[in-house]
MIGUTOR-607764 format. One record per residue (C-alpha): residue number from 1; residue in one letter; chain; x negated, y negated, z negated. Coordinates in Angstrom, 2 decimals, m for minus. Last residue first. Layout:
PT    nr   rest   kette        px        py        pz
PT   NUM      A       A         X         Y         Z
...
END
This chain:
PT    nr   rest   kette        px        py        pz
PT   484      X       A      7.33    m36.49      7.93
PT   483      X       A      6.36    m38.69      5.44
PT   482      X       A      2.62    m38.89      4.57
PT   481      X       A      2.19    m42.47      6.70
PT   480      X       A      5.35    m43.83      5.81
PT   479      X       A      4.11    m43.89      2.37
PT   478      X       A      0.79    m45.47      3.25
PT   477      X       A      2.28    m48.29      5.29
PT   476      X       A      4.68    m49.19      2.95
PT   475      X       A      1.50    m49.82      0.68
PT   474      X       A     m0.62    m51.14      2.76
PT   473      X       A      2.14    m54.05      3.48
PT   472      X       A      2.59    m54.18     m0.20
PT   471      X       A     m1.32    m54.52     m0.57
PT   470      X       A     m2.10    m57.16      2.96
PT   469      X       A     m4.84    m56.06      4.83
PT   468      X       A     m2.33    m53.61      6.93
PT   467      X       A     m0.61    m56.85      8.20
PT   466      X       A     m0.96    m56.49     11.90
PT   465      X       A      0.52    m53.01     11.63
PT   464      X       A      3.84    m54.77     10.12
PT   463      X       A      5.70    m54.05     13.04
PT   462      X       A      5.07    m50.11     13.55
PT   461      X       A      6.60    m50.20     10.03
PT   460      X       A      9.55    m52.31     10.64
PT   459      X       A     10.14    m49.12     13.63
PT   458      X       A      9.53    m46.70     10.44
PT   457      X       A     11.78    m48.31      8.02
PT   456      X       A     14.71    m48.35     10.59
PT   455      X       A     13.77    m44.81     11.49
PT   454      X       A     14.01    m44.27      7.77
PT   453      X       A     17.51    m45.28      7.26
PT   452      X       A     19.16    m43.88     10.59
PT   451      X       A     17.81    m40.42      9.48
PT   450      X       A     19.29    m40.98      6.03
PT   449      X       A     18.80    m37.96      3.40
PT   448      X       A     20.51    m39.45      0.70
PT   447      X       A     17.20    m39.75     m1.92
PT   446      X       A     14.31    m39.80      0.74
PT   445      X       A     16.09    m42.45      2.88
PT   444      X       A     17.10    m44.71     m1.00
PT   443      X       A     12.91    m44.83     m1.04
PT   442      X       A     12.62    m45.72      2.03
PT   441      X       A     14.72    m49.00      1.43
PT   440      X       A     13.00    m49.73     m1.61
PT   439      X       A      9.67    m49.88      0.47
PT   438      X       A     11.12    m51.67      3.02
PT   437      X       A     12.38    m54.76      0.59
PT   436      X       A      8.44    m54.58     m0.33
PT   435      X       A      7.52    m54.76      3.31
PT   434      X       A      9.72    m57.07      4.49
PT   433      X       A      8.38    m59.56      0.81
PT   432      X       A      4.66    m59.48      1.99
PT   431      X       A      5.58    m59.90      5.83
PT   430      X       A      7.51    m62.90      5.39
PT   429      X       A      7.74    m64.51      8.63
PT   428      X       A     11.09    m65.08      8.80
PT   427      X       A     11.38    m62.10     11.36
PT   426      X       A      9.62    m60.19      8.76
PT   425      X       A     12.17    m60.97      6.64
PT   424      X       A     14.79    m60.61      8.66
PT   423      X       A     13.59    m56.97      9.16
PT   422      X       A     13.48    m56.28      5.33
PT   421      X       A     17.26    m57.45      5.30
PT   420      X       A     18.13    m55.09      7.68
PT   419      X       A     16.16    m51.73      5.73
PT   418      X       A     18.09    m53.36      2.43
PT   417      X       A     21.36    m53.05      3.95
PT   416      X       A     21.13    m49.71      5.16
PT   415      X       A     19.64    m48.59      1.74
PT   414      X       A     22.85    m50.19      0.24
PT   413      X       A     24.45    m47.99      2.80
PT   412      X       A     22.87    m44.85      1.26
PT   411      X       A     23.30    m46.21     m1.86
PT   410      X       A     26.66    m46.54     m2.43
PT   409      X       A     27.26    m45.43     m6.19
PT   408      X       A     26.08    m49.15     m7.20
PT   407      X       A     28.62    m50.66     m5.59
PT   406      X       A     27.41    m53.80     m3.39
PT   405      X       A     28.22    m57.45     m5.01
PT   404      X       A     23.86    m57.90     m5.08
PT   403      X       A     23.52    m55.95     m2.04
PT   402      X       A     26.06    m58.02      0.29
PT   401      X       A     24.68    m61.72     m1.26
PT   400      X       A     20.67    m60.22     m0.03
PT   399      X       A     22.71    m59.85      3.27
PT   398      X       A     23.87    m62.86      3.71
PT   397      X       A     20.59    m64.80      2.26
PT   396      X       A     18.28    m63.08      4.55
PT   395      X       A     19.85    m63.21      7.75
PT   394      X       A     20.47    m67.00      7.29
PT   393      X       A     16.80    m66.83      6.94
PT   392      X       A     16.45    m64.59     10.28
PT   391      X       A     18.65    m67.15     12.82
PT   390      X       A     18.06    m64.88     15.82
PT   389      X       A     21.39    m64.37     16.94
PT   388      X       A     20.91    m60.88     16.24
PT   387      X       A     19.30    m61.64     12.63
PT   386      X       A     22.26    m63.74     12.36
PT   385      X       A     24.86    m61.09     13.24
PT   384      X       A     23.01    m58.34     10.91
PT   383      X       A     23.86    m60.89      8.08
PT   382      X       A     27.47    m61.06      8.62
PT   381      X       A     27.76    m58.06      9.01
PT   380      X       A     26.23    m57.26      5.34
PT   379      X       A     28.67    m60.60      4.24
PT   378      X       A     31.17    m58.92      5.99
PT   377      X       A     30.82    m55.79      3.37
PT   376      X       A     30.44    m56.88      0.49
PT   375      X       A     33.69    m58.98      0.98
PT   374      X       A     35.68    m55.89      1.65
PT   373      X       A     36.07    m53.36      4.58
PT   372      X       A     35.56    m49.90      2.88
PT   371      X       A     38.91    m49.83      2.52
PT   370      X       A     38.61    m49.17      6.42
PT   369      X       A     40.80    m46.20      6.21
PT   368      X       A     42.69    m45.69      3.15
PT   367      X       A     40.63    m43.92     m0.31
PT   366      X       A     40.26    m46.75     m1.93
PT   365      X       A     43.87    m47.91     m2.35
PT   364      X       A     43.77    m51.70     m2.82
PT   363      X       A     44.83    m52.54      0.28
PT   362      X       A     43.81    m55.46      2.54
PT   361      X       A     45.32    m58.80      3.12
PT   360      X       A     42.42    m60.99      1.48
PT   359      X       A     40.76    m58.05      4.07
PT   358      X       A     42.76    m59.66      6.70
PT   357      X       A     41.36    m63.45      6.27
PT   356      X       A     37.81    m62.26      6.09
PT   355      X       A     37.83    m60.25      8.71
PT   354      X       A     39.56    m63.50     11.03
PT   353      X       A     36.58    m65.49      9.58
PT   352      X       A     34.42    m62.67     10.98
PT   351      X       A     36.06    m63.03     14.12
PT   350      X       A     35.72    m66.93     14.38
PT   349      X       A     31.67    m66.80     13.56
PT   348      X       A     31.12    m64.57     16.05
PT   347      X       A     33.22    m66.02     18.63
PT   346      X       A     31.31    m69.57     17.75
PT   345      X       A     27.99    m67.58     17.82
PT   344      X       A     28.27    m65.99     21.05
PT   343      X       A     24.63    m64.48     22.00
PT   342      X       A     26.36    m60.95     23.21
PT   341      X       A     24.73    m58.80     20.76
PT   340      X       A     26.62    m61.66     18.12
PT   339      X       A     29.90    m61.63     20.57
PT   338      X       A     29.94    m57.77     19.83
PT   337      X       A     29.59    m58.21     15.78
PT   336      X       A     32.10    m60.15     15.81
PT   335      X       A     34.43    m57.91     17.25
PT   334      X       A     33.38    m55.03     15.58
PT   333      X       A     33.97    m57.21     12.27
PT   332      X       A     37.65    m57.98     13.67
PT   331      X       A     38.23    m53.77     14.16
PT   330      X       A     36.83    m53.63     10.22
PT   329      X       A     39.75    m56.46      9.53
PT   328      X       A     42.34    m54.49     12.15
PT   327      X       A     41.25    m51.08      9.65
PT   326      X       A     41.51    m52.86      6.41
PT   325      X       A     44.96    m54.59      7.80
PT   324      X       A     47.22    m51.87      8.14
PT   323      X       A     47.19    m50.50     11.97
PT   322      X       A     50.34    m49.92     13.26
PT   321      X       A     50.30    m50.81     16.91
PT   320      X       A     47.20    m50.84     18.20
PT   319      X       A     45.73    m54.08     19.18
PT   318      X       A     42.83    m54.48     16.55
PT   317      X       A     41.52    m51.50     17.78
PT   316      X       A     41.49    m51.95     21.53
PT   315      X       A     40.11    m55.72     20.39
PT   314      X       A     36.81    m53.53     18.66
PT   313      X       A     36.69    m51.07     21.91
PT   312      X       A     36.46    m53.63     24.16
PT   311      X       A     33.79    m55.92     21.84
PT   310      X       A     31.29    m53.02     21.34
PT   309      X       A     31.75    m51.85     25.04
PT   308      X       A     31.33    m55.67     26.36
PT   307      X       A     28.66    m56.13     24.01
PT   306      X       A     26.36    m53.03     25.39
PT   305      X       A     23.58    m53.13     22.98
PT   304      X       A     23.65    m49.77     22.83
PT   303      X       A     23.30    m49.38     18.74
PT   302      X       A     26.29    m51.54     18.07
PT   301      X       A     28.49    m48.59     20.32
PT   300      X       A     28.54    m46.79     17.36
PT   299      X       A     30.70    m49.42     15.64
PT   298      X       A     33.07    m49.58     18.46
PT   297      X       A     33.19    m45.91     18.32
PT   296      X       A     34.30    m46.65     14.85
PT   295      X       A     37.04    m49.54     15.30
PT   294      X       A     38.38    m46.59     17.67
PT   293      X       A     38.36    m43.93     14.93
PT   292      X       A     40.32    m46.55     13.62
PT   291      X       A     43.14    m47.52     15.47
PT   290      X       A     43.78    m43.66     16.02
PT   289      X       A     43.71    m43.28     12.29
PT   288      X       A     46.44    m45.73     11.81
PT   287      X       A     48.35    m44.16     15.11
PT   286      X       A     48.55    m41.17     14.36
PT   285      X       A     50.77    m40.06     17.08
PT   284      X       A     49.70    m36.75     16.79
PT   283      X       A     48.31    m36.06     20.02
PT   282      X       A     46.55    m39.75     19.70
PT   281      X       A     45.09    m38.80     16.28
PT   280      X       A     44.15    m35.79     18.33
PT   279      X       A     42.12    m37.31     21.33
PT   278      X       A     40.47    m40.27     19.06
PT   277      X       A     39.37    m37.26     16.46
PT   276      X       A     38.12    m34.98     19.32
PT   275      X       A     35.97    m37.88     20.86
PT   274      X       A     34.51    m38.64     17.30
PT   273      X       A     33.12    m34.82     16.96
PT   272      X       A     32.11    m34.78     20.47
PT   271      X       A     30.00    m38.43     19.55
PT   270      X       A     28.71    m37.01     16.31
PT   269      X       A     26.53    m33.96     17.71
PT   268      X       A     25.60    m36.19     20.25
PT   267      X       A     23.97    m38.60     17.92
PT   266      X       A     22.94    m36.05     15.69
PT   265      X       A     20.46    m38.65     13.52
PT   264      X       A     21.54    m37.76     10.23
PT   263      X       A     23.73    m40.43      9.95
PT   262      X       A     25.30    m39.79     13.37
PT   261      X       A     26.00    m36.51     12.35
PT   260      X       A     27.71    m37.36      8.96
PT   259      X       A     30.05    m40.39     10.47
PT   258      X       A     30.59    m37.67     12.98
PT   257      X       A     32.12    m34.94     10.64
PT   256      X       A     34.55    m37.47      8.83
PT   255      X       A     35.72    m38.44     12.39
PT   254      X       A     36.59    m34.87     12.68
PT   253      X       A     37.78    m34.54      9.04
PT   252      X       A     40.45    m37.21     10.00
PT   251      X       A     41.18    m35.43     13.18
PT   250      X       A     42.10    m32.58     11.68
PT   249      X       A     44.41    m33.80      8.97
PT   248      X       A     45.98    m35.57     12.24
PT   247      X       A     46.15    m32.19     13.67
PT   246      X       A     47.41    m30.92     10.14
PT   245      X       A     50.53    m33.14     10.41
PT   244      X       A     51.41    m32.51     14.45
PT   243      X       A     51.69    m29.17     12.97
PT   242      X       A     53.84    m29.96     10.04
PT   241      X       A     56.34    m31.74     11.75
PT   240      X       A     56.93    m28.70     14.14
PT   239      X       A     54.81    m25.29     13.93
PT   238      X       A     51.94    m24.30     12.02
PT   237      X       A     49.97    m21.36     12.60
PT   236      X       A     47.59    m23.45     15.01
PT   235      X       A     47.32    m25.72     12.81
PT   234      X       A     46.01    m23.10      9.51
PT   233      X       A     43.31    m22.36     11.91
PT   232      X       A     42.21    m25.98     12.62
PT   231      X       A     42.55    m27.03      9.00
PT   230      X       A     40.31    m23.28      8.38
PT   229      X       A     37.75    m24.52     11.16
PT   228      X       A     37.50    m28.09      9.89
PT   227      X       A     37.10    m26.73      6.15
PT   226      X       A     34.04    m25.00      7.96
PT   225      X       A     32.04    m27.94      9.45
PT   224      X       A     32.88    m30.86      6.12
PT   223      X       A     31.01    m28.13      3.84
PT   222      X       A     28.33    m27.59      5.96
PT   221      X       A     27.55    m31.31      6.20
PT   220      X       A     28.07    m31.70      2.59
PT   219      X       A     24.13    m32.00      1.46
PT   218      X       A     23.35    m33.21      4.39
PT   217      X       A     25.64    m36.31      4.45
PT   216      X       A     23.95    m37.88      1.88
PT   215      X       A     24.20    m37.20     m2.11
PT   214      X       A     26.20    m40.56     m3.64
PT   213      X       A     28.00    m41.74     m0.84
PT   212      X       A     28.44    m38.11      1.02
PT   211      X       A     29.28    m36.94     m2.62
PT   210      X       A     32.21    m39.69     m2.41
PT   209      X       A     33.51    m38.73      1.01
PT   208      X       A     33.33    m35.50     m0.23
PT   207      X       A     36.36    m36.26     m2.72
PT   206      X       A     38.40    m38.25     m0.21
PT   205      X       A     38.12    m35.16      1.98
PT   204      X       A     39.01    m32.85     m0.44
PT   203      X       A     42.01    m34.88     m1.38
PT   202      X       A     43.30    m35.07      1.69
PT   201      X       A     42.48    m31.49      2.86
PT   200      X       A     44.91    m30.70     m0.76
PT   199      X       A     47.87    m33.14      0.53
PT   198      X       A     47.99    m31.41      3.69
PT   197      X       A     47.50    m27.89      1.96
PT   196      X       A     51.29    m29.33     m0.01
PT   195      X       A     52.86    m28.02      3.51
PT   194      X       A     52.06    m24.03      3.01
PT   193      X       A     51.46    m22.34      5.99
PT   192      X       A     52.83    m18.92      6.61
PT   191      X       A     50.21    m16.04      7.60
PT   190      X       A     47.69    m16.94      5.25
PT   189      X       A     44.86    m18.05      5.72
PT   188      X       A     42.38    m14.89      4.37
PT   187      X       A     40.96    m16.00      0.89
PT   186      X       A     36.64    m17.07      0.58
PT   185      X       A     37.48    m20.10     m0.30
PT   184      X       A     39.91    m20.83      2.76
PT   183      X       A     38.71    m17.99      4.85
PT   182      X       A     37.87    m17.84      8.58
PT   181      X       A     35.17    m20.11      8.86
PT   180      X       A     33.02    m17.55      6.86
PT   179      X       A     31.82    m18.03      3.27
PT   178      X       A     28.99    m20.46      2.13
PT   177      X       A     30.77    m22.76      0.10
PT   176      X       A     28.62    m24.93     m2.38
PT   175      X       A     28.00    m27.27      0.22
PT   174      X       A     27.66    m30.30     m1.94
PT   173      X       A     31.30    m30.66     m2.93
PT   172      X       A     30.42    m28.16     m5.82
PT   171      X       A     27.53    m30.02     m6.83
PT   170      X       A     29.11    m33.30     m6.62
PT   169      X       A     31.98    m31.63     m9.21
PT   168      X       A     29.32    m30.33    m11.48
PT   167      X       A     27.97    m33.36    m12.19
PT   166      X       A     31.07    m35.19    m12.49
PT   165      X       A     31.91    m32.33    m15.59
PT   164      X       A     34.94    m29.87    m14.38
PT   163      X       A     37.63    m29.86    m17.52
PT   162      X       A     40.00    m27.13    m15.66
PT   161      X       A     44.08    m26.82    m15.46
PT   160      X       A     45.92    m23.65    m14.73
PT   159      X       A     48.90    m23.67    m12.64
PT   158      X       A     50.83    m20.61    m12.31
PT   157      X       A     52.27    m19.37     m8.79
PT   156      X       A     50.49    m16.63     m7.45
PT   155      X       A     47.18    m19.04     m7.75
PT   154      X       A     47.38    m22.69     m8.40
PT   153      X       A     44.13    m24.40     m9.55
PT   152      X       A     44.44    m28.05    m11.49
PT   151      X       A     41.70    m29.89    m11.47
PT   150      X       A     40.42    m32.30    m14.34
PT   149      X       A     37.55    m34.88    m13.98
PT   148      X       A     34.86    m34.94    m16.64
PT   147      X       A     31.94    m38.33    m17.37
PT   146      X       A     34.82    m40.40    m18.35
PT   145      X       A     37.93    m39.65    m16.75
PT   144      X       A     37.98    m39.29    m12.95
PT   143      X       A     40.91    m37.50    m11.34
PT   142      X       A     43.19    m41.06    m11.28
PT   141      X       A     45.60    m39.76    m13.94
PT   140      X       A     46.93    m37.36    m11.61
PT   139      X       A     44.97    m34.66    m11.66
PT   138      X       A     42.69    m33.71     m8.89
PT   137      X       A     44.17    m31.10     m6.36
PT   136      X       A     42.89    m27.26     m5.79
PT   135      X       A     45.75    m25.76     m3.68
PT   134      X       A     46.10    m21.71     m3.11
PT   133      X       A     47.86    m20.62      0.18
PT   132      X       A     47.87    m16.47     m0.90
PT   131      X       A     45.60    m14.86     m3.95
PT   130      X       A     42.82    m17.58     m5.09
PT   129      X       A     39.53    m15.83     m6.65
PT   128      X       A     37.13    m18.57     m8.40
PT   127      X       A     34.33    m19.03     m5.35
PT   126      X       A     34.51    m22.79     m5.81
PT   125      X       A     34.69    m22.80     m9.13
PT   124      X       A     31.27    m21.12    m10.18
PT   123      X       A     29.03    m22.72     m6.94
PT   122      X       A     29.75    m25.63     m8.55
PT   121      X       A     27.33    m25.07    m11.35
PT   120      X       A     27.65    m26.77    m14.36
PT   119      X       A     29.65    m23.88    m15.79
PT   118      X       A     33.73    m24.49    m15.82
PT   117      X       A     35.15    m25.44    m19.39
PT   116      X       A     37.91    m23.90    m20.79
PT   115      X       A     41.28    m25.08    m20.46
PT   114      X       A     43.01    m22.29    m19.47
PT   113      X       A     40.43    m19.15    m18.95
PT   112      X       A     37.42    m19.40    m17.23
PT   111      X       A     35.01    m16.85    m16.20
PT   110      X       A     31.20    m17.25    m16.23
PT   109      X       A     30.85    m16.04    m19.30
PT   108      X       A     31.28    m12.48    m18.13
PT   107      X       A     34.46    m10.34    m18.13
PT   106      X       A     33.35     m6.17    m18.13
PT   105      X       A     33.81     m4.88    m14.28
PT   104      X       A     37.59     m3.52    m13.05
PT   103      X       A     39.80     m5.87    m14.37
PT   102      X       A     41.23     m7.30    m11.35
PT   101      X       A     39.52    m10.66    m12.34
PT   100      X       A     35.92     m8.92    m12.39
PT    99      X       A     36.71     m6.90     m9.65
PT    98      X       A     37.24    m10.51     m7.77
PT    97      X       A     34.61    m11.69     m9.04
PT    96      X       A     32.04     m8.80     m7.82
PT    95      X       A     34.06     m8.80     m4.40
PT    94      X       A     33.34    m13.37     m4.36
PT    93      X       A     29.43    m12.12     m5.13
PT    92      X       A     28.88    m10.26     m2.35
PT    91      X       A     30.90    m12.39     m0.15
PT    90      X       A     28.55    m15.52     m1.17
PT    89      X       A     25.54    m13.31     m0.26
PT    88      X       A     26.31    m11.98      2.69
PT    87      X       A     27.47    m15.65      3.96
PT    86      X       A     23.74    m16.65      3.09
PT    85      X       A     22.06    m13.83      4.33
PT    84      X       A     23.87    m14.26      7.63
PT    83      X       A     23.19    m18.50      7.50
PT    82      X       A     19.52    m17.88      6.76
PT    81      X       A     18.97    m14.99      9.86
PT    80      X       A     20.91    m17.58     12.15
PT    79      X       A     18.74    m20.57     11.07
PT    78      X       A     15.46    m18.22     12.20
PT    77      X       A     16.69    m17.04     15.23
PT    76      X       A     17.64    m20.63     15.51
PT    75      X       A     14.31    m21.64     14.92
PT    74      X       A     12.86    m19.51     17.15
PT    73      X       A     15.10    m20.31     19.93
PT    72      X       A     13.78    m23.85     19.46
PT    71      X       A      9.91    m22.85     19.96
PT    70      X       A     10.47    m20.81     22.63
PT    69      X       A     12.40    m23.19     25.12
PT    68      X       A      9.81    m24.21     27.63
PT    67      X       A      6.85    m24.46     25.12
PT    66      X       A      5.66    m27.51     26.48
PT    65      X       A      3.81    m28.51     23.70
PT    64      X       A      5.62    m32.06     23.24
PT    63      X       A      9.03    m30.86     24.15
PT    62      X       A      9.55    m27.66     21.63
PT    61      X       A      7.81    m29.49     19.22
PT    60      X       A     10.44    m32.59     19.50
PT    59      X       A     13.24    m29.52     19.78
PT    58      X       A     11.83    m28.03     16.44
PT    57      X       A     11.58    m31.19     14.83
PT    56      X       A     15.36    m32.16     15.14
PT    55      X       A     16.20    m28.56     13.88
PT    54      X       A     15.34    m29.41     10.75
PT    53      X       A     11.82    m28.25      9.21
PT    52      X       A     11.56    m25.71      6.41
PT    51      X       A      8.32    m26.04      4.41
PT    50      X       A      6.21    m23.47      3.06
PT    49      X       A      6.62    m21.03      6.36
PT    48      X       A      2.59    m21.65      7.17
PT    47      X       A      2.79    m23.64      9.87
PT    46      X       A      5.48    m26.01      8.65
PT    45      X       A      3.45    m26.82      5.69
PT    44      X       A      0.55    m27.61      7.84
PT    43      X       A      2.84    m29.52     10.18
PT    42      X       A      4.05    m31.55      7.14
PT    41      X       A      0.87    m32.16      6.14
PT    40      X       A     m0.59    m33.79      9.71
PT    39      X       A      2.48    m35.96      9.14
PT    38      X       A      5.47    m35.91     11.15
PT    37      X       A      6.87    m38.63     14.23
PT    36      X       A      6.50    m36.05     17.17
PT    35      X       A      3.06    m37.54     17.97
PT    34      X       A      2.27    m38.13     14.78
PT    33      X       A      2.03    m34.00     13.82
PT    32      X       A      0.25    m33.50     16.82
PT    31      X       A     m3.15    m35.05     15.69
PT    30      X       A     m3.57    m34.38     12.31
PT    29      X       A     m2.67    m30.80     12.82
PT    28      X       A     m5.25    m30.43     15.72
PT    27      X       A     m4.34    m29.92     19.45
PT    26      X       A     m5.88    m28.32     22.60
PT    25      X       A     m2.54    m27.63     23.93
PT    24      X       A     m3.21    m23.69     23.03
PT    23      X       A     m4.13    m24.68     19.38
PT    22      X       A     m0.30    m26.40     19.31
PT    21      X       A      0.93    m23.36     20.77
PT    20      X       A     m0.93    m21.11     18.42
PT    19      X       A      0.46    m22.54     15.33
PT    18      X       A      3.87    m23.38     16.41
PT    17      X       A      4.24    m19.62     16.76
PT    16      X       A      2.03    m19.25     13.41
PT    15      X       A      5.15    m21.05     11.92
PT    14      X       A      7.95    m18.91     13.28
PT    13      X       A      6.46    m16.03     12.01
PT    12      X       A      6.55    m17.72      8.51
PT    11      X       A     10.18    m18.48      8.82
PT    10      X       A     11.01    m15.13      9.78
PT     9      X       A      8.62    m13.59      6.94
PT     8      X       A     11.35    m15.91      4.93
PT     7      X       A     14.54    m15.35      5.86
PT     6      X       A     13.42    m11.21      5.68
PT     5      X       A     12.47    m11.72      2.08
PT     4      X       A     16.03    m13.70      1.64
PT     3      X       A     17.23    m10.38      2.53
PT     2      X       A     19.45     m9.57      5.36
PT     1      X       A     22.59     m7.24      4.21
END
């Protein structure tokens, strides 16, 4: 099995690679590390296999040394030799459980019986041993209850019921599961698909969508990657009703997968994932999800300024049949939000007010598609439409309404929110206050993990230059200065 020592003298060869190719270019620490967007630090760390570095970095070295390639296979030398002694690991331990349960090692603590408590780590549950098409569903009195949440576990039949603390749930949705793509928690699929799995990959889903909220999308990405190999496996066993069922199950998690990518700056990454969702919520006839993976291409096409995409793809939305009114009210915020790139404010102000009107409509069920969509929420539109339409203190008073009535669990897009509202401040003129709002915002990048976050924070940064003399403008400046 490959050792975490190996991992490591891997990731420190890989560092005196960069090493000598950035001495070959003729260049010091200090000054390649800002040419790729890293400080001279982080490249020191790098260097000397302290500090892992995403793959993102790797290609940007790969590019600005010219190293034709080597640099990037490295790192994925490297990655693979991590994710080998990492699935190693977690099968290691699932055969010592597993004796464990079949009675062949001593219990330990570690082992549950009905009703008792699960340890704090997640790691604990999720590799509990589950015989044949096991489901793992929150209870039914609304899963959360106080600071616990209880989950039933069905396996050969009984049902056994577990107090899981909320801490130890987000750390078991935060990629707790290491196994291969071809096992449901570490279990073969089974031959015959069970139906209720649809109603488990529901509940997962809903469930990571609220560690993505409160942890950032890295910290499930690899979660979100192999439950969509096991739906896709368990599909292709299916046949009939239930087929067409898990395809729109896979979908769902496909979309899921993009909203992560894109947030962590895997633009391409999260376009193939949203053109497979589109293409199978179509195969499917889903035609509630199909509506709004639409509403979100339309969403990705904001960053493009191409209006006519933005506001094509947001009416294509609104128009399909069967979409409940979250998802045509998050279509009708596309819309407006295409006739702001576009310099329309009467169509921008008569789509929002078409938003508004649908999500007075809306469900209450948090966990539908565009539920999202509430009043928070178009006044945070509403507020990137002004700044677009270059009316910055209007800017500043929509969104400053979205964050006060945002969630306080949402704080990646409250960091979102607070990265736009430090632009329309600066816009306004109000360097002092953009850079303080910035500084909060940056902070909310290093807790989820936002790409999109801090390269908003970094181009207000490159803005604010002029106002270095200025202590909260210093002060942004500083910290963006030692981040990598």
């Amino acid at each position: 099995m490959t050792t975490p020592e190996q991992v490591a003298e891997a990731q420190r060869d890989l560092g005196r690679q960069l090493s000598a190719w950035r001495k070959a270019a003729g260049l010091t620490q200090a000054g390649f590390g800002p040419r790729i967007g890293y400080s001279r630090s982080a490249v020191a760390n790098i260097e000397t296999g302290r500090e892992q570095a995403p793959q993102s970095f790797w290609e940007a070295a790969d590019r600005g040394l010219s190293a034709g390639g080597a640099l990037l296979a490295g790192y994925r030398q490297v990655a693979e030799l991590e994710r080998r002694y990492k699935t190693g690991l977690a099968r290691a331990r699932e055969r010592q459980r597993a004796a464990r349960m079949a009675g062949l090692l001593p219990p330990t603590d570690e082992q549950p019986g009905n009703g008792a408590s699960i340890p704090a780590s997640g790691s604990e549950w999720m590799s509990l041993p589950m015989p044949d098409a096991s489901v793992c569903e929150p209870s039914e009195a609304g899963m959360i209850d106080g600071e616990t949440v209880t989950l039933t576990v069905v396996s050969d039949g009984p049902a056994r019921a577990f107090r899981v603390s909320r801490r130890a749930l987000l750390e078991l949705t935060a990629g707790a599961v290491t196994t291969s793509a071809s096992t449901v928690l570490g279990v073969a699929v089974p031959r015959t698909v069970d139906p209720a799995v649809v109603s488990h990959f529901a509940a997962l889903r809903a469930l990571l969508v609220r560690a993505d909220n409160r942890l950032g999308g890295l910290s499930i990405l690899s979660t979100v990657q192999q439950q969509i190999a096991i739906i896709a496996e368990l599909r292709r066993k299916a046949r009939g009703g239930l087929r067409d069922q898990l395809l729109s199950t896979e979908a769902s998690w496909h979309e899921f997968g993009g909203w992560l990518n894109d947030d962590l700056g895997n633009r391409e990454a999260g376009a193939r994932l949203l053109d497979r969702a589109v293409s199978m919520a179509q195969e499917s006839d889903d035609r509630e999800l199909c509506a709004y993976v639409l509403a979100r291409k339309a969403q990705r096409a904001i960053g493009t300024d191409d209006e006519d995409r933005v506001i094509g793809l947001g009416r294509a939305a609104a128009r399909t049949s069967g979409a409940p009114a979250p998802v045509r009210a998050f279509a009708a915020v596309l819309y407006a939000r295409g006739n702001a790139i576009g310099g329309d404010r009467h169509g921008f102000q008569a789509a929002l007010h078409q938003a508004r009107c649908l999500v007075e409509q809306g469900s209450t069920d948090g966990d539908a598609f565009g539920s999202f969509c509430t009043s928070a929420y178009l006044s945070a539109n509403e507020g990137e439409g002004w700044l677009r339409l270059n009316d910055p203190r209007r800017a500043v008073a929509s969104l400053t309404a979205a964050i006060r009535e945002w969630p306080a669990g949402y704080q990646r897009e409250r960091g979102r929110y607070l990265a736009r509202t430090a632009h329309a401040y600066l816009a306004a003129a109000e360097p002092d206050q953009a850079a303080t709002v910035g500084a909060a915002a940056l902070a909310l990048a290093d807790r989820t993990g936002s790409a999109r976050i801090r390269q908003e924070i970094s181009a207000l940064g490159s803005h604010l230059g002029a106002f270095r003399a200025r202590p909260a403008v210093k002060d942004l400046l500083d910290q963006l200065a030692v981040r990598p």
